[in-house]
C-alpha positions as CSV (number, residue, x, y, z in Angstrom):
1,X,18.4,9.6,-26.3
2,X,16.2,11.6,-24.1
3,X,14.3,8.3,-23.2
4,X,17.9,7.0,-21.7
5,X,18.2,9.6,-20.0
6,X,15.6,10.0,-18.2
7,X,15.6,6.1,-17.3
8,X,19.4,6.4,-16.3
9,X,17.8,9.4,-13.7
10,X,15.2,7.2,-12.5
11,X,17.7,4.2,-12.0
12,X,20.3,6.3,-10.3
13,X,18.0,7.5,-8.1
14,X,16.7,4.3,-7.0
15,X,20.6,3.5,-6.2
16,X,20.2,6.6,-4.1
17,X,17.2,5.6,-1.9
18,X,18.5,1.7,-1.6
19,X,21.4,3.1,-0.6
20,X,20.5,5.4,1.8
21,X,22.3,4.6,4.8
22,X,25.6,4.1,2.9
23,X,25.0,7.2,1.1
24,X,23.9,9.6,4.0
25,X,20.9,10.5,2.1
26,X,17.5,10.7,3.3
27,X,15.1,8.7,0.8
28,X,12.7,11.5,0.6
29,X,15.4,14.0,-0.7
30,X,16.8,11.0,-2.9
31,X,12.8,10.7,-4.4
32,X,12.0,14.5,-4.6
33,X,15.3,15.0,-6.3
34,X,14.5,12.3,-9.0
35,X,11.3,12.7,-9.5
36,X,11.4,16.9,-10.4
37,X,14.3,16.1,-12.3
38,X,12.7,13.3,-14.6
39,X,10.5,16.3,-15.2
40,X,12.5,18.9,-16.0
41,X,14.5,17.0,-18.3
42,X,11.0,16.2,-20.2
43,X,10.0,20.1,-20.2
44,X,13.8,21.2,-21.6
45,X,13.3,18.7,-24.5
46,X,9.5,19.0,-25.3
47,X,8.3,21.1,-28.5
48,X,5.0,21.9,-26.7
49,X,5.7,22.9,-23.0
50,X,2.0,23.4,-22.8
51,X,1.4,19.7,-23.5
52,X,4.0,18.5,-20.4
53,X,2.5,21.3,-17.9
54,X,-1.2,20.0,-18.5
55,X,0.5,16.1,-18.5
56,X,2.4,16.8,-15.1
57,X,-1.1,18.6,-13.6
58,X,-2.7,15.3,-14.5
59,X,-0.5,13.5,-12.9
60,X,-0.4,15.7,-9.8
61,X,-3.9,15.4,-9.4
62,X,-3.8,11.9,-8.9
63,X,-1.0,11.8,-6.8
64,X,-2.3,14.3,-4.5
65,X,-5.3,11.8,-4.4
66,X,-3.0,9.2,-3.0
67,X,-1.0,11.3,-0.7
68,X,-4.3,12.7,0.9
69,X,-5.4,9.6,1.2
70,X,-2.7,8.1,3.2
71,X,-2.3,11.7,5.1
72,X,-5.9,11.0,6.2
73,X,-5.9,7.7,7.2
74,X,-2.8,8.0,9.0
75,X,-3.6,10.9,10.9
76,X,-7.4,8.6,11.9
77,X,-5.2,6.0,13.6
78,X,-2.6,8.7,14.9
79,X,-5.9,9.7,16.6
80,X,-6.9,5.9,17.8
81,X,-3.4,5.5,19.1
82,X,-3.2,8.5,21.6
83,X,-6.5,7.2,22.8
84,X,-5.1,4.0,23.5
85,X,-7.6,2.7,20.9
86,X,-5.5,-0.3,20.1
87,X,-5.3,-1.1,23.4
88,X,-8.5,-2.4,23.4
89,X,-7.8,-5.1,20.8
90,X,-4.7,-6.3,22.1
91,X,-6.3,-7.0,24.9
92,X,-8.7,-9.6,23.0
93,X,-5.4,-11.1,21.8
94,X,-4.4,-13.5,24.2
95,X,-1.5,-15.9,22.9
96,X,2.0,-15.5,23.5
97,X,3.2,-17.6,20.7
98,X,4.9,-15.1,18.5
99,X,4.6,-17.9,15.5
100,X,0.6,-17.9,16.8
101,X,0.9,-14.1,16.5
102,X,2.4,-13.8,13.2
103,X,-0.2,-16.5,12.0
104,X,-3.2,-14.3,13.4
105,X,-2.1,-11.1,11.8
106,X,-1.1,-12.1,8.6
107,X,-4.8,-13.6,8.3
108,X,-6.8,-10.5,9.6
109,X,-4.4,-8.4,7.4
110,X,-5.3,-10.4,4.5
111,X,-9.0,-10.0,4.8
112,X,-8.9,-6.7,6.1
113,X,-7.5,-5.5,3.0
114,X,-9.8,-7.0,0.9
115,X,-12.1,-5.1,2.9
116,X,-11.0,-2.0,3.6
117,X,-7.8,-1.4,1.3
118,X,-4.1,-2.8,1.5
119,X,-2.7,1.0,2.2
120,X,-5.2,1.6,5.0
121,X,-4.9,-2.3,6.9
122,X,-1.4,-2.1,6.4
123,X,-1.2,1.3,8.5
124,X,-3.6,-0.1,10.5
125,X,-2.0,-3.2,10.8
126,X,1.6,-2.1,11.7
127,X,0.3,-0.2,14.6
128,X,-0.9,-2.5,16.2
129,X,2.1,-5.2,15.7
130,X,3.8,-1.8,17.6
131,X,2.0,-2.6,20.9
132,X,2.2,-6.0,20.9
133,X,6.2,-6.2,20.0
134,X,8.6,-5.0,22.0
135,X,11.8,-6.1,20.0
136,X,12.5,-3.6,16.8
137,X,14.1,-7.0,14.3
138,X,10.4,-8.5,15.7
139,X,8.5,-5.9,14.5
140,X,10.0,-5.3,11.3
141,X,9.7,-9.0,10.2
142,X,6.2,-8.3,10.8
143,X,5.8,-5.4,9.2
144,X,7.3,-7.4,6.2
145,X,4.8,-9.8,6.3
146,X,1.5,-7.5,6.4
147,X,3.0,-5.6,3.5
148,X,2.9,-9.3,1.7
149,X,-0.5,-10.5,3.4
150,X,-2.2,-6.6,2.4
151,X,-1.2,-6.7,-1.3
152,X,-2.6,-10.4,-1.9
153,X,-5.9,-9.5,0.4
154,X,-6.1,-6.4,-1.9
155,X,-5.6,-8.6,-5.1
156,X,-8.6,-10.0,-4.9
157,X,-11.1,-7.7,-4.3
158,X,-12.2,-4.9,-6.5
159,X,-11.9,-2.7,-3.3
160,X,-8.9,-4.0,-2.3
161,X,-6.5,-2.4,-4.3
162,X,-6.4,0.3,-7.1
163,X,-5.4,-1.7,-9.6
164,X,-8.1,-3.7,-9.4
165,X,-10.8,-1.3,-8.6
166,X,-9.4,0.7,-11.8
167,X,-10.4,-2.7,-13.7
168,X,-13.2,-3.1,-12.0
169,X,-14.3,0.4,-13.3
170,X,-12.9,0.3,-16.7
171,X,-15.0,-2.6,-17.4
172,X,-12.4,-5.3,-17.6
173,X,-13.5,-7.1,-14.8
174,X,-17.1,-7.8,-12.6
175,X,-16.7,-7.8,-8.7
176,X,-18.0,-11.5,-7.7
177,X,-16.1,-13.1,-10.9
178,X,-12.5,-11.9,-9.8
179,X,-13.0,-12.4,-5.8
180,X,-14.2,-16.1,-7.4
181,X,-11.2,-16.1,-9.7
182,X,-8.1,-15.2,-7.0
183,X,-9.5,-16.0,-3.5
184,X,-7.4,-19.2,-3.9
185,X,-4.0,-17.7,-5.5
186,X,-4.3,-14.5,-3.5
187,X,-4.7,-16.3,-0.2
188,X,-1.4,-18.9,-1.4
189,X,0.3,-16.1,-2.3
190,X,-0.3,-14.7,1.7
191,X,-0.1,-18.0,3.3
192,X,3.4,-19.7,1.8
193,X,5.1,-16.5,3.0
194,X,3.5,-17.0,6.5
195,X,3.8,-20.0,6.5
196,X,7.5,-20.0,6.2
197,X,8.5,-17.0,8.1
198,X,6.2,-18.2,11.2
199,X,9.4,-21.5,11.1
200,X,11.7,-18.9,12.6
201,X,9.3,-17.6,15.1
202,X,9.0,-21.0,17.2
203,X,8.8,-21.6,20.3
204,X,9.8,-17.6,21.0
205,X,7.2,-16.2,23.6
206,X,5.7,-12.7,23.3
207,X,7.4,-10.2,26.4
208,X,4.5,-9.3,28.3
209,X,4.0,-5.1,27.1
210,X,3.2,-2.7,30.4
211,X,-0.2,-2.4,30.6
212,X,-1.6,1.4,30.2
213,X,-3.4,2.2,33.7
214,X,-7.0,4.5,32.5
215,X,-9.9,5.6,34.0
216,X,-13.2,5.1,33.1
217,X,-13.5,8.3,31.1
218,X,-10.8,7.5,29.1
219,X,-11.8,3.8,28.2
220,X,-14.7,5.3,27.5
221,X,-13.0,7.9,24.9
222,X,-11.1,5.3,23.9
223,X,-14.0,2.8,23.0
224,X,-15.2,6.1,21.1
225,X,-11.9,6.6,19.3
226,X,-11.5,3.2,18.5
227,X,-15.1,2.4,17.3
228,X,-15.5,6.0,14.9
229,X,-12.1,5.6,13.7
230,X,-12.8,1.6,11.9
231,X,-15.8,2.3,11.6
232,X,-14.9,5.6,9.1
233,X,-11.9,3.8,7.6
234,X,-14.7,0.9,6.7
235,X,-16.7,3.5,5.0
236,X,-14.3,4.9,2.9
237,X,-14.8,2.3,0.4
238,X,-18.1,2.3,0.6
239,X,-19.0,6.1,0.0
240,X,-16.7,5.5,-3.0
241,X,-19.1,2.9,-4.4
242,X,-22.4,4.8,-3.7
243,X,-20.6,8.7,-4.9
244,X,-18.5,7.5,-7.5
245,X,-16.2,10.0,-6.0
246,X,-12.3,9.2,-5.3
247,X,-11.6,7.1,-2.3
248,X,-9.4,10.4,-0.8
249,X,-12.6,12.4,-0.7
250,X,-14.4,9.8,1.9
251,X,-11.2,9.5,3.6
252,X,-11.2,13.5,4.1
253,X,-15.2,13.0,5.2
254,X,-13.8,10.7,7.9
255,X,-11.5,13.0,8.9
256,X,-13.4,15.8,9.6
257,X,-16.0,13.7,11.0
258,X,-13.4,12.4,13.5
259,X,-12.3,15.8,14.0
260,X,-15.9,16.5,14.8
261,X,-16.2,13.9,17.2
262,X,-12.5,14.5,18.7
263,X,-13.9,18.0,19.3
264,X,-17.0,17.0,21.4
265,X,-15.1,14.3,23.8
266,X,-12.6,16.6,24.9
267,X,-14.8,20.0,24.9
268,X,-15.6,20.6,28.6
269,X,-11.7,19.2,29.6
270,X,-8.8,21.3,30.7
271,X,-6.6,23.1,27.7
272,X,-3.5,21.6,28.3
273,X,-4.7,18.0,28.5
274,X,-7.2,18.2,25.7
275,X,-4.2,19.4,23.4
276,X,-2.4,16.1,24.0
277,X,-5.5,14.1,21.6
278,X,-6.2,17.3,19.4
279,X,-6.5,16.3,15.6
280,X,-3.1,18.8,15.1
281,X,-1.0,16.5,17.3
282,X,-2.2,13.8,15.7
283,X,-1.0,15.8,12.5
284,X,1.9,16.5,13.7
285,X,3.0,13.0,14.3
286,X,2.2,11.6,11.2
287,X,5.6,10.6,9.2
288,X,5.2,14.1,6.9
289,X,9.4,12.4,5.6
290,X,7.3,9.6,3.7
291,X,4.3,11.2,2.4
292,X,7.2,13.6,0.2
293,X,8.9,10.2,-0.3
294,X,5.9,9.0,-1.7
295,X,5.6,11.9,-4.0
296,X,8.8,11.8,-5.2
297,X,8.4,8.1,-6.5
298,X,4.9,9.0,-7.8
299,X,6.6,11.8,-9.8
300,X,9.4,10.5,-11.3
301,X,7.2,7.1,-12.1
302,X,4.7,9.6,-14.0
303,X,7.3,11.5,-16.0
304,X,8.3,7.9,-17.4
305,X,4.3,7.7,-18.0
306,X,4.1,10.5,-19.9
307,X,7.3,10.5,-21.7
308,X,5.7,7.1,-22.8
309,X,8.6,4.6,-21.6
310,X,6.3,2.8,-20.0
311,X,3.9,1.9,-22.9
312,X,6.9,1.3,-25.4
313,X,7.7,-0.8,-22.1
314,X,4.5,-2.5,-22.4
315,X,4.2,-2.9,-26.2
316,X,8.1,-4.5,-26.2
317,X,6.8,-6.8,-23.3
318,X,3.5,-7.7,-25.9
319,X,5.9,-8.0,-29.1
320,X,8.8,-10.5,-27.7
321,X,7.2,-12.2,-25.4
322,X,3.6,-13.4,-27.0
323,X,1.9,-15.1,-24.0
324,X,-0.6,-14.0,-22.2
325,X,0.8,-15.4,-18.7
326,X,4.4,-14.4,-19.8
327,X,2.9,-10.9,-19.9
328,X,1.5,-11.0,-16.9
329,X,4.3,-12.3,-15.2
330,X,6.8,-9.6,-16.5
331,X,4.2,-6.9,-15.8
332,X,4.0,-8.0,-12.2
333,X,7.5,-8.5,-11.6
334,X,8.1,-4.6,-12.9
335,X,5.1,-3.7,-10.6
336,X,7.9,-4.0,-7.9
337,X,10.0,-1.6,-9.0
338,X,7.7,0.8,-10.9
339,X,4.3,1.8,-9.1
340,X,1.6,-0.9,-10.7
341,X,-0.8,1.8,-11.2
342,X,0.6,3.2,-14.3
343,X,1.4,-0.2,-15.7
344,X,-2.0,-1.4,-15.6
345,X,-3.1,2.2,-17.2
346,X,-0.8,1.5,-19.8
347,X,-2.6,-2.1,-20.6
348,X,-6.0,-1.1,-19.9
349,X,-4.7,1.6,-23.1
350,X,-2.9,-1.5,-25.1
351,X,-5.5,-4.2,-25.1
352,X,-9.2,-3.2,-25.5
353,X,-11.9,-5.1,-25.1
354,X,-12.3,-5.9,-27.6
355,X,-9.0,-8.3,-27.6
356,X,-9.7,-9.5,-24.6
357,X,-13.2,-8.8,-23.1
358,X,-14.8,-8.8,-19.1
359,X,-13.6,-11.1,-17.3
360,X,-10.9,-12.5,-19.6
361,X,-8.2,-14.6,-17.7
362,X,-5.6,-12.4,-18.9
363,X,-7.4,-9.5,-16.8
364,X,-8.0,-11.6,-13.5
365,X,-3.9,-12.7,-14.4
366,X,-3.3,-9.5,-14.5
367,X,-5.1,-8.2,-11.4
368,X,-3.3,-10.9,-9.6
369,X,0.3,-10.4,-10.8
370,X,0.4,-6.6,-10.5
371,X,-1.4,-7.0,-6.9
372,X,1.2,-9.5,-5.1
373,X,4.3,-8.2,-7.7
374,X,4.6,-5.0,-5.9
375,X,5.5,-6.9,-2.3
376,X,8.8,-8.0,-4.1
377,X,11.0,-4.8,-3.1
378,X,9.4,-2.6,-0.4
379,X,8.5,0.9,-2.2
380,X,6.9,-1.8,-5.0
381,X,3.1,-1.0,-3.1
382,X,1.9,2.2,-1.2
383,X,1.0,-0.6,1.5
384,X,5.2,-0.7,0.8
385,X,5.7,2.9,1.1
386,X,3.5,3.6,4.2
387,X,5.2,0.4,6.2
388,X,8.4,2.0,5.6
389,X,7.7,5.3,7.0
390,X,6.4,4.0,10.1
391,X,8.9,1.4,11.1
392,X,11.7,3.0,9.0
393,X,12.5,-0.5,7.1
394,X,15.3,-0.2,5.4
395,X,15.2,-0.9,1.8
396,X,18.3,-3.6,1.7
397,X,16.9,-5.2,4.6
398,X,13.7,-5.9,3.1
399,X,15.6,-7.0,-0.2
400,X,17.4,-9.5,1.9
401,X,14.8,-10.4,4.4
402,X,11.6,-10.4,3.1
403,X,11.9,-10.5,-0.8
404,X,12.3,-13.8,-1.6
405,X,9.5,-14.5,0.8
406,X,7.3,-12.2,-1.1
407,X,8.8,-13.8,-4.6
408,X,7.8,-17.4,-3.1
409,X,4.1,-16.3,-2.6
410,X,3.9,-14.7,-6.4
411,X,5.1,-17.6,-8.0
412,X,2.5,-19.6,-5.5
413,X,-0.5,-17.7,-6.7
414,X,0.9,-18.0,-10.2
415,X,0.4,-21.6,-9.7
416,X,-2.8,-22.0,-8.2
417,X,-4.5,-19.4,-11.0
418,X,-2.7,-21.4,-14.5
419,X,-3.8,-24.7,-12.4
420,X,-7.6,-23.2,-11.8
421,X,-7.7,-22.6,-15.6
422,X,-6.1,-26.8,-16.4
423,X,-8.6,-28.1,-14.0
């Protein structure tokens, strides 16, 4: 009983954020309001109110790991952005083919994320669509698309994307044998989307965007900006890999390094122009709405965790539907709706290695599904999540738009991966 009703919370307040336009309702308040209340109904019917207060620490742990995360890398290209950092590279992109343009991005997003990470590119990415595209429906089209290209890119690589780097670390997978594995399907599962939307894109020119006028000084910051802030965001992953530490602590290192550097370039300038770049603008025009959307989801997703829907989720998925691929398949398909992290917790608990050990196709199958699954609806993927704050998508108009886009690409990489394995 308590099981349904904390589901029937969680599904009413998805209603709430789909329909929050119609409703009136901000989609952070919707989220907050669901996710303490999953919660709280746990706590009221728990014999050991000990055990859910240690459980919902847990969880809040490694939520505030994401959150800090994204609050980091946002603020970074906040910072790269009042420098007129981006400037500099859309310069260097010189077509004005908007299907060319599309093309372009959804390939550097793909890589980038494989790269760096699908949350970080995407925030990167959707930046820098916003100085090159002048038309909101333009941009948001291409926002849909980097959400889809920056899930697959993040697929594939044990960096990429956290599902995979929490396989990658529990053992289940080795790093060369699953960028082997789901180069292919990932980059299918990026390019039919592309592919398809760049059809509508034809022939429409880009509108030439007015030019910022700068000094030398300020290219000069700007090549600065520009150069630290990538280059920091590019060593996120890799202080992960040599410290074993979580990817939010580098990201906080970058930061303050940033901050550092910030400090120096604008020292000797007067007050009232340096505070126009200062870190605490940038801070201050990060979307704060999105990061407490974010949490909301992340809460109410890890009450069902706890509570232990999820696994009896998992284990009815293993018991009726006794395929390996159809398990997959389902399990990525959820990832859409509930964040993939927990479900691939929740299988990494249900299978051991000893059922299927590194490197097994149902763990690259997995990776895969769970990776490109979450593009389906658009708070399916942080990349999701963090697209959404910034160009304030909204949710029916990705369902409409860009889902089936996103479900054509899936069901692509599906295809390549079971035909890798015939062959």
């Amino acid at each position: 009983m308590i099981s349904f009703i904390i589901t029937a919370v969680f599904v009413l307040g998805y209603i709430a954020i789909a329909f929050e336009h119609t409703l009136g309702l901000n989609k952070a308040a919707a989220a907050l309001i669901t996710g303490v209340l999953c919660w709280t109904i746990y706590m009221l019917h728990s014999p050991s109110t000990g055990l859910v207060h240690e459980q919902l620490m847990t969880a809040l742990g490694e939520i505030a790991s994401i959150l800090f995360f994204l609050m980091g890398a946002m603020t970074i290209v906040e910072l790269i952005d009042s420098h007129n950092g981006f400037d500099i590279i859309t310069k260097k992109i010189t077509t004005t083919s908007k299907q060319q343009l599309l093309l372009i991005v959804s390939a550097i997003t793909f890589f980038l994320s494989a790269l760096l990470d699908n949350l970080t590119t995407s925030i990167v990415m959707t930046s820098l669509c916003a100085k090159l595209l002048t038309e909101k429906e333009d941009r948001l089209w291409f926002a849909g698309m980097i959400v889809i290209a920056a899930n697959a890119g993040g697929a594939w690589s044990p960096l990429g994307d956290v599902t995979t780097t929490m396989l990658w670390i529990g053992g289940q997978i080795t790093a060369i044998n699953i960028m082997k594995q789901l180069l292919l399907p990932a980059l299918v599962a990026c390019a039919l989307p592309a592919l398809i939307m760049s059809l509508q894109f034809r022939g429409k020119k880009l509108v030439g965007t007015p030019k910022n006028i700068s000094t030398t000084k300020e290219n000069r910051d700007s090549n600065i900006v520009l150069v630290a802030g990538i280059g920091f965001l590019l060593f996120v992953p890799l202080f992960k890999t040599i410290t074993h530490l979580p990817p939010f602590m580098g990201m906080m290192l970058a930061l303050g390094l940033m901050w550092l550097i910030n400090s120096i370039i604008h020292k000797n300038k007067p007050p009232e122009y340096a505070e126009k770049y200062t870190v605490a603008r940038a801070l201050q025009r990060i979307d704060t709405p999105s990061i407490l959307f974010f949490l909301g989801i992340l809460l109410a997703v890890s009450a069902l965790q706890s509570f232990g829907i999820l696994n009896e989720v998992a284990t009815a998925l293993s018991t009726y539907l006794k395929n390996d691929y159809l398990i997959g398949i389902a399990l990525g398909v959820l990832s859409s709706v509930v964040d993939n992290v927990p479900l691939v917790a929740a299988s990494q608990g249900m299978y051991d290695l000893n059922t299927y050990p590194t490197d097994h196709p149902f763990w690259e199958f997995l990776a895969l599904t769970t990776g490109t699954g979450g593009s389906a609806i658009i708070i399916g993927s942080a990349a999701g999540v963090a697209v959404m704050g910034i160009e304030q998508i909204d949710f029916m108009w990705y369902l409409k738009k860009i889902s089936w886009l996103a479900l054509t690409g899936f069901a692509g990489g599906i295809s390549i991966f079971l035909l890798q394995k015939l062959l």
